[in-house]
C-alpha positions in Angstrom: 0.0 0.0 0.0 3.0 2.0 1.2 3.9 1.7 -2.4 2.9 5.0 -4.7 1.9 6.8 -1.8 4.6 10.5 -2.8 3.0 9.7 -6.1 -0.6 9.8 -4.9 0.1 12.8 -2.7 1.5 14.8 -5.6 -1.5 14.0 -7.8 -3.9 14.8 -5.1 -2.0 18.3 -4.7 -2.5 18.6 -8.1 -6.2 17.8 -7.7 -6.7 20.2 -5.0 -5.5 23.5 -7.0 -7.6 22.3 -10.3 -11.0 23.4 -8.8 -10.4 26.5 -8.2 -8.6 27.2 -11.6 -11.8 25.8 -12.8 -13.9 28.4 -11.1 -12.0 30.8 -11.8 -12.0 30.0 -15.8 -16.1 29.9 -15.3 -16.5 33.2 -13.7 -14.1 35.0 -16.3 -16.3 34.3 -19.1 -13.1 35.1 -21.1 -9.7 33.6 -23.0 -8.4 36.7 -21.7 -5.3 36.0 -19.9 -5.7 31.9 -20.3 -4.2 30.3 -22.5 -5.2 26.3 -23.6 -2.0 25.4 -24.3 -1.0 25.0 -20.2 -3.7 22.5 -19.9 -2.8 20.3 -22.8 1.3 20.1 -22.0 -0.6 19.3 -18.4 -2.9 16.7 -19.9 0.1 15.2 -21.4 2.3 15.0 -18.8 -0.7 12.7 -17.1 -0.9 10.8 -19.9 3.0 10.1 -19.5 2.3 9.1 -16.0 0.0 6.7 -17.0 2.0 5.8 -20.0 4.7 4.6 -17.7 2.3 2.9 -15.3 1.6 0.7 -18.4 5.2 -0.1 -19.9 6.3 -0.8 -16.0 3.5 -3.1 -15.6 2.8 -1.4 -12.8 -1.0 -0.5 -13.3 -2.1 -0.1 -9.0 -4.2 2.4 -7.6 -2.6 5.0 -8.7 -4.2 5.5 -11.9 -7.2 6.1 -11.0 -5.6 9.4 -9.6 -3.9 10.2 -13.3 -7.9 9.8 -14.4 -9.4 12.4 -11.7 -6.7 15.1 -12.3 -7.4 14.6 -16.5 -10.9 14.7 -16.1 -10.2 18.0 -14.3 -8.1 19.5 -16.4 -10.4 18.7 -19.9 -13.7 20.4 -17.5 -11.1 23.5 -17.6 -10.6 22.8 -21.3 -13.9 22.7 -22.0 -15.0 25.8 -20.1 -11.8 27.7 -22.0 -13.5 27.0 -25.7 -17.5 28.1 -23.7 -15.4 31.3 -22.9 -14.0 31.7 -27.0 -17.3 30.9 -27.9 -18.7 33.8 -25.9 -15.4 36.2 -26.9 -16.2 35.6 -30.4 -20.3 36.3 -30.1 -19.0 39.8 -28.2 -16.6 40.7 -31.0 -13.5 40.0 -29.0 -12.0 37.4 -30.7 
């Protein structure tokens, strides 16, 4: 159990700051100042973590942390193109 346990911590760290990125993308209503391209290189680097869970042969419990941080990161992705979609219907994109 012991085993994955720094790894776990990290990701939950990284779970814990995604939120409030999230609400904060949601209540800007704007690309302004956000870019996309953070949360794909982000989204990649968890697919690299998983990536090597697989080639390791070490698939544990730990994944299922690498799933709950991506899922976060695409509902910020997905909120980023709601907020080009509303720049572009304002005329600022």
């Amino acid at each position: 159990m012991i085993d994955g346990i720094f790894e776990v911590i990290m990701l939950l760290c990284f779970a814990a700051s995604w939120p409030v990125n999230i609400l904060k993308t949601y209540r800007m209503r704007t690309t302004k100042g956000k870019t996309v391209m953070f949360d794909f290189i982000v989204v990649v680097g968890y697919i690299a973590g998983i990536a090597n869970k697989v080639v390791n042969d070490n698939m544990d419990y730990v994944l299922y942390f690498y799933i709950l941080d991506i899922a976060l990161v695409s509902v910020d992705i997905a909120l980023w193109f709601r907020n080009l979609r509303l720049d572009r219907r304002a005329g600022i994109v």
